[in-house]
DSSP file (Angstrom, degrees, kcal/mol; ACC not computed):
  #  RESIDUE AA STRUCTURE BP1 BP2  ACC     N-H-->O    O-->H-N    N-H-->O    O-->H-N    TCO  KAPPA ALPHA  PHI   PSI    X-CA   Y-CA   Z-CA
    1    1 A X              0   0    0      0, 0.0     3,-0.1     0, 0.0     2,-0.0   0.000 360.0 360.0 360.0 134.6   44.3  -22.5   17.6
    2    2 A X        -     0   0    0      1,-0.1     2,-0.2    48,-0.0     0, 0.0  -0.233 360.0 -90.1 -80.0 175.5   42.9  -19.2   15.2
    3    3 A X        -     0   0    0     -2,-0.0     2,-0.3     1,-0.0    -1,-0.1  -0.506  43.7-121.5 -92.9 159.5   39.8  -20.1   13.3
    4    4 A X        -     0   0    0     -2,-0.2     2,-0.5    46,-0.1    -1,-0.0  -0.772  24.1-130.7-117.2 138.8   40.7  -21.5    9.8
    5    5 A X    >>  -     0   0    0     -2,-0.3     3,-3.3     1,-0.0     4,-1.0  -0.903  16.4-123.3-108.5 126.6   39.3  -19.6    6.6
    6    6 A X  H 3> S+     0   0    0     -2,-0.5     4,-1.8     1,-0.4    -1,-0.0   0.694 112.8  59.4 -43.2 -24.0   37.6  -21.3    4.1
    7    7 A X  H 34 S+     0   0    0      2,-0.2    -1,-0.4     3,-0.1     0, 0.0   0.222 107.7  53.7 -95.3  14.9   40.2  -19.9    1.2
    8    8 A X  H X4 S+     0   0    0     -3,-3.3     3,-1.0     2,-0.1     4,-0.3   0.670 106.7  50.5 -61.3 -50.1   43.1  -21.8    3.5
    9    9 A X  H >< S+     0   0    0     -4,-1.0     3,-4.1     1,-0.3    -2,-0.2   0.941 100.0  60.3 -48.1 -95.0   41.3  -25.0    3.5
   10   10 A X  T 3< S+     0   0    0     -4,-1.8    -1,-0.3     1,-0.3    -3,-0.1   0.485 102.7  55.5  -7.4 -46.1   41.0  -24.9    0.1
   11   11 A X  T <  S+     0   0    0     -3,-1.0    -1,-0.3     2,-0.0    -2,-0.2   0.701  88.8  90.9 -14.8 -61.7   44.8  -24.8   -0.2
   12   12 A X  S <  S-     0   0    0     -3,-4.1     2,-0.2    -4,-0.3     5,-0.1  -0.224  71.8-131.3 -81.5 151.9   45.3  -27.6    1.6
   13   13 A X     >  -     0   0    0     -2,-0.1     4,-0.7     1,-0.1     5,-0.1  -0.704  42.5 -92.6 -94.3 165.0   45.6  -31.5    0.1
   14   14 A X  H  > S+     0   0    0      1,-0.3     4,-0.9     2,-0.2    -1,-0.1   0.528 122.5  52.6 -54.7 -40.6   43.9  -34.1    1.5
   15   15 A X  H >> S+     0   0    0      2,-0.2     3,-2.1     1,-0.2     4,-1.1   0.982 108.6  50.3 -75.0 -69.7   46.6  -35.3    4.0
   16   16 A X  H 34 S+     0   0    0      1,-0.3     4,-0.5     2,-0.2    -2,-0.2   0.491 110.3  56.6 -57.9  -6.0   47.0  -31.8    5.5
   17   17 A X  H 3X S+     0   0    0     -4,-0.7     4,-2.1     2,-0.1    -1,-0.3   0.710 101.5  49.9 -38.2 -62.7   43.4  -31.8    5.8
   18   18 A X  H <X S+     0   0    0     -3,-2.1     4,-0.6    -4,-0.9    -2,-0.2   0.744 113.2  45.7 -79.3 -21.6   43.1  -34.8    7.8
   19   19 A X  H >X S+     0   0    0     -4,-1.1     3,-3.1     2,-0.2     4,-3.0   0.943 107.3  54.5 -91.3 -60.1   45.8  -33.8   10.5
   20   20 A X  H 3> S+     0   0    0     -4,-0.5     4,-1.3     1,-0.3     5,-0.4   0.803 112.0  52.9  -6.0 -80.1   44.5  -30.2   11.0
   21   21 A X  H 3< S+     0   0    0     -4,-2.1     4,-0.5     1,-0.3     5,-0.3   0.793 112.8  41.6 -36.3 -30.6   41.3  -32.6   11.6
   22   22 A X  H XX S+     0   0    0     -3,-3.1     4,-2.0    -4,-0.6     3,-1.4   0.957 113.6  50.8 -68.7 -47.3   43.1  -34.4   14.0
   23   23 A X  H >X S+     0   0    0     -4,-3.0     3,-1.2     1,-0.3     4,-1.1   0.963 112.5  46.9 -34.9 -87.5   44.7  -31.5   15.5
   24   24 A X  H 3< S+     0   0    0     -4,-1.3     4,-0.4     1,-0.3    -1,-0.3   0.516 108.1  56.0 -27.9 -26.8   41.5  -29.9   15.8
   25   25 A X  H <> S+     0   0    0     -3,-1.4     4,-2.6    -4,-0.5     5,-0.4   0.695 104.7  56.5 -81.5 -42.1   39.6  -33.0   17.4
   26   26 A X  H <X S+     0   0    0     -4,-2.0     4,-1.3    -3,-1.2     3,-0.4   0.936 105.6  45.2 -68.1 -24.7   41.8  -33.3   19.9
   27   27 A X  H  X S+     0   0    0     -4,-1.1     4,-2.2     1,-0.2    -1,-0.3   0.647 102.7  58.9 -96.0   6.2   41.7  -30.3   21.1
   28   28 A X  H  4 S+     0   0    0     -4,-0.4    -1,-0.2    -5,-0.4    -2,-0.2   0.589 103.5  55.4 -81.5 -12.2   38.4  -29.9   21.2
   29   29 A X  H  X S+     0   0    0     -4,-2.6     4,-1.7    -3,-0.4    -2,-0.2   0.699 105.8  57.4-102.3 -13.8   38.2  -33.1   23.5
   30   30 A X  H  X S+     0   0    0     -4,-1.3     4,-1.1    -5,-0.4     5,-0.2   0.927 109.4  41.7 -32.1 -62.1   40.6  -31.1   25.6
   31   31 A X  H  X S+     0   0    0     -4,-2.2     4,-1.2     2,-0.2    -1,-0.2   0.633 113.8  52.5 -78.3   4.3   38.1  -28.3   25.8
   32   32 A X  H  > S+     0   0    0     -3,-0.2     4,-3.0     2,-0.2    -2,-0.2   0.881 113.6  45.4 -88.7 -58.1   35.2  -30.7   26.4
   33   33 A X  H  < S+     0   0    0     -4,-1.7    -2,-0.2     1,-0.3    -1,-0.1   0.437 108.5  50.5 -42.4 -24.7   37.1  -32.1   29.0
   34   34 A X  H >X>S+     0   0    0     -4,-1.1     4,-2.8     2,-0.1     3,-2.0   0.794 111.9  57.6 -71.3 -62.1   38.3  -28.8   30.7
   35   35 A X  H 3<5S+     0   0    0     -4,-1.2    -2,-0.2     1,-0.3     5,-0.2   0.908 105.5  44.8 -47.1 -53.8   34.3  -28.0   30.5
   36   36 A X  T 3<5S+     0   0    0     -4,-3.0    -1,-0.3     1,-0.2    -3,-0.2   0.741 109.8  54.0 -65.0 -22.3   33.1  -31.0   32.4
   37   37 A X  T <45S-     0   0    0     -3,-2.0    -1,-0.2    -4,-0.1    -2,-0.2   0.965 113.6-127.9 -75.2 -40.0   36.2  -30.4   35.5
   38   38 A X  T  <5S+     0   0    0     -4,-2.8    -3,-0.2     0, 0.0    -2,-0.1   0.653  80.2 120.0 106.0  45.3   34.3  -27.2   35.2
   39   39 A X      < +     0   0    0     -5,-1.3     3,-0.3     1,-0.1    -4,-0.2   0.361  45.0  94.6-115.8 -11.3   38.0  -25.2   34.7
   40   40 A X    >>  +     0   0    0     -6,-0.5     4,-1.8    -5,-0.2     3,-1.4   0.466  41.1 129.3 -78.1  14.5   37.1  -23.7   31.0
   41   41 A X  T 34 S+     0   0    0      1,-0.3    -1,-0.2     2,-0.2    -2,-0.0   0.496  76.4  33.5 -41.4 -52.2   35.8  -20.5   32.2
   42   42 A X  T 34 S+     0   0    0     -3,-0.3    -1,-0.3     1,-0.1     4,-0.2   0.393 120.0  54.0 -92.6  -8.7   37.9  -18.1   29.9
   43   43 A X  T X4 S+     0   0    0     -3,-1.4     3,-3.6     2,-0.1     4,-0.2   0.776  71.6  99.8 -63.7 -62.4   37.8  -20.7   26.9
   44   44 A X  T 3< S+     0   0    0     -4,-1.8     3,-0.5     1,-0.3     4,-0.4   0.668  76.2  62.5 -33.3 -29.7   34.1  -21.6   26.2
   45   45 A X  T 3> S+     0   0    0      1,-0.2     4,-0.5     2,-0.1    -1,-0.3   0.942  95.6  65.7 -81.3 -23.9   33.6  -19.4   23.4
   46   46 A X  H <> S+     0   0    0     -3,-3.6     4,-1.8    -4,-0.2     3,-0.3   0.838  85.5  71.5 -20.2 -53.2   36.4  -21.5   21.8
   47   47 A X  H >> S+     0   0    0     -3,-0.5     3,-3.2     1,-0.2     4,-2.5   0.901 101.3  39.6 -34.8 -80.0   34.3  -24.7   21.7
   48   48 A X  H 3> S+     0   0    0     -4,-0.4     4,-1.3     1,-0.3    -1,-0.2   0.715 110.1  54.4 -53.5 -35.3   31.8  -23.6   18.9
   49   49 A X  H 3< S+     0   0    0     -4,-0.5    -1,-0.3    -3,-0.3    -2,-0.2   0.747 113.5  44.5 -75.0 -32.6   34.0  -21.8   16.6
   50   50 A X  H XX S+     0   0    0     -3,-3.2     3,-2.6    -4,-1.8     4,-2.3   0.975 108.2  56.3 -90.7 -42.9   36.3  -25.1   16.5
   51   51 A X  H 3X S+     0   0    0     -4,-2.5     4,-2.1     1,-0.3    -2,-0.2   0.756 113.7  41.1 -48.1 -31.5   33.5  -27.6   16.1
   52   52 A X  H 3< S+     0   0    0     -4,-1.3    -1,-0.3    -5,-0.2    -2,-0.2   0.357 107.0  58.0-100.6  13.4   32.3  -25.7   12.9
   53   53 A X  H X> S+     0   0    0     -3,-2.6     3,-2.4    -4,-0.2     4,-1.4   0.598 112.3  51.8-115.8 -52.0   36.0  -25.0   11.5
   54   54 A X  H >< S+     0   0    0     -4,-2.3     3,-1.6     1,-0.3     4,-0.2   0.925 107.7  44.9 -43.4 -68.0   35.8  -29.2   11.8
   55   55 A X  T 3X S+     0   0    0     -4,-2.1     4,-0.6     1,-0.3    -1,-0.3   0.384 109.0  57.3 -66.2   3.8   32.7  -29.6    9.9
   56   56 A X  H <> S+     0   0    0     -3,-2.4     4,-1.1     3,-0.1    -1,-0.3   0.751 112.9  42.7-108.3 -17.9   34.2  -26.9    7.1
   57   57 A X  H << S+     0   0    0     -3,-1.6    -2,-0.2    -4,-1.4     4,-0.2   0.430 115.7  49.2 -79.2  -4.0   37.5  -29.4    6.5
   58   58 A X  H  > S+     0   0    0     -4,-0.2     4,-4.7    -5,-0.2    -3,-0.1   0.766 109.0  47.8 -79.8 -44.6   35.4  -32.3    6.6
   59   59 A X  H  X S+     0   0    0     -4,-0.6     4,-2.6     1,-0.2    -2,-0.2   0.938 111.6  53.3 -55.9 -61.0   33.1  -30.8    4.2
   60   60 A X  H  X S+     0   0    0     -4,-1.1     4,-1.7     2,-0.3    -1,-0.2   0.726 114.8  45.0 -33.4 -46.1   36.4  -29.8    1.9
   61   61 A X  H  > S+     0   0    0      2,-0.2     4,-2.2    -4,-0.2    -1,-0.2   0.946 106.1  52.1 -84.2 -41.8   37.5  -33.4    2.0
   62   62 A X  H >X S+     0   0    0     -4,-4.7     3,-2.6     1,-0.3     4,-1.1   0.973 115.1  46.2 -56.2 -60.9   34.3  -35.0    1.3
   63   63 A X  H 3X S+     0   0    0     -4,-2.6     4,-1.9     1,-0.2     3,-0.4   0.817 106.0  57.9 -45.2 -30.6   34.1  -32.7   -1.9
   64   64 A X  H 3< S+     0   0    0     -4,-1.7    -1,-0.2     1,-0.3    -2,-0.2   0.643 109.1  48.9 -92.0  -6.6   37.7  -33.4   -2.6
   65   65 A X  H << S+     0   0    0     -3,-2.6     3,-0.4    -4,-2.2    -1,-0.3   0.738 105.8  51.5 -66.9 -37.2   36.4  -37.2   -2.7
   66   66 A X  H  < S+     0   0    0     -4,-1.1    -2,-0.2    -3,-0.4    -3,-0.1   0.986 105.3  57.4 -80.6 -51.0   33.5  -36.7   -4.9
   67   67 A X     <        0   0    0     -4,-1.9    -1,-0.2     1,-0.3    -3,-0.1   0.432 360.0 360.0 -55.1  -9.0   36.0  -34.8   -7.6
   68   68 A X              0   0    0     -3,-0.4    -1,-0.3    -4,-0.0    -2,-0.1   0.253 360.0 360.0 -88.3 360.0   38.3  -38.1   -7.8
């Protein structure tokens, strides 16, 4: 998965929000899970990049809660 840009997010509605977020969780427990067999060698710099692409579609929904 490419990194997500804050003017896509923005785009998106609330439901296409929350599966991205899913998406995106899940594979992140993938890569956690790759890290711990100790197989993620070419991968790791993934990790950080997706964990903060979460928190910028969480952030995007919680505002799109407050605006309701």
């Amino acid at each position: 998965m490419t990194r997500i840009s804050m003017k896509t997010i923005k785009q998106l509605n609330e439901k296409d929000l929350k599966s991205k977020i899913q998406e995106s969780r899940s594979e992140l427990t993938k890569l956690r899970i790759d890290g711990a067999k100790g197989t993620l060698r070419k991968q790791s710099g993934k990790l950080k990049p997706l964990r903060h692409d979460i928190a910028r579609m969480l952030t995007r929904v919680n505002e799109m809660k407050r605006e309701k």
